[in-house]
C-alpha positions in Angstrom: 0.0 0.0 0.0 2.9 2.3 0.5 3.4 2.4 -3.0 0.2 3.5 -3.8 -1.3 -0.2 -4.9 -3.1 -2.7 -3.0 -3.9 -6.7 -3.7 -7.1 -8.3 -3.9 -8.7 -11.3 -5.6 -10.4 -9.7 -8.9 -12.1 -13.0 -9.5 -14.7 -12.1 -6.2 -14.9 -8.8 -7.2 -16.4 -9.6 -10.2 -18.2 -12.4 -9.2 -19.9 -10.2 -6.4 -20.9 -8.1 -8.8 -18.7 -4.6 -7.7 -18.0 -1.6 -9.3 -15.1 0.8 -8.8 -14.9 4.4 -9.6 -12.7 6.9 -8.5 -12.0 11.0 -8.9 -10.2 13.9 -7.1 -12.2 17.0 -6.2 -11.2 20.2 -8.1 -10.3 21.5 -4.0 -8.6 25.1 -5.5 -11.9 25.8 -7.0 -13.8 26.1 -3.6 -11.4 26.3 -0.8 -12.4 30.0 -0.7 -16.4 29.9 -1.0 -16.2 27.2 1.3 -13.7 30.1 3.8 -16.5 32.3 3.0 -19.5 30.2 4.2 -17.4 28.9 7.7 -16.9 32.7 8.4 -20.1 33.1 7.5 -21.0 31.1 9.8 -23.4 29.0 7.3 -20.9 26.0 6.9 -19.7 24.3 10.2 -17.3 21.6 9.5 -16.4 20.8 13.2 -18.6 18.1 13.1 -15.8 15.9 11.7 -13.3 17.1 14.1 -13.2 13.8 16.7 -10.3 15.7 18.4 -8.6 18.9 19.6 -5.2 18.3 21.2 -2.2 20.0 22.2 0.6 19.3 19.6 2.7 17.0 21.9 0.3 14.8 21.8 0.6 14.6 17.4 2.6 11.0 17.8 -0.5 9.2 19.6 -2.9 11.1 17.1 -1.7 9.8 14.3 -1.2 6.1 15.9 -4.3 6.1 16.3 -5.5 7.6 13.4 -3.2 5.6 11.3 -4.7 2.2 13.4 -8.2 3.5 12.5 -9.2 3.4 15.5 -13.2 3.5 16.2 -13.8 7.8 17.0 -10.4 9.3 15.4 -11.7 10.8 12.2 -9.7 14.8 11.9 -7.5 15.5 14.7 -6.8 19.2 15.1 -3.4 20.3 16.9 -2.6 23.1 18.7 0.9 24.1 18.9 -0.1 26.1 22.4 -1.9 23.6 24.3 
């Protein structure tokens, strides 16, 4: 997976009947309405924030983020407690 490619047995994929689709959002092209509406108050995106913790605490964050752990979803960390 490190290298961007992961194994699976294609034979059950098809036979189960899956699709796969994939695509990047265009992010440059609404990173600033999106600024606009959360200082507007009309977006509020904290609902994915599962965390707020000091930034010594980064190297168990991402352990545990990394380890998917049930409740770690966005960590934000702040460099001053």
């Amino acid at each position: 997976m490190k290298r961007g490619q992961i194994a699976f047995d294609i034979g059950n994929f098809f036979f189960k009947g899956l699709r796969m689709g994939s695509g990047q959002a265009n992010v440059k092209a609404y990173n600033r309405e999106l600024r606009d509406l959360i200082h507007a108050e009309r977006a509020k995106p904290s609902f994915l924030v599962s965390h707020r913790l000091p930034l010594e605490k980064a190297p168990d964050a991402y352990k545990n983020f990394d380890e998917r752990r049930r409740g770690w979803t966005k960590v934000i960390l702040k460099p001053n407690g």
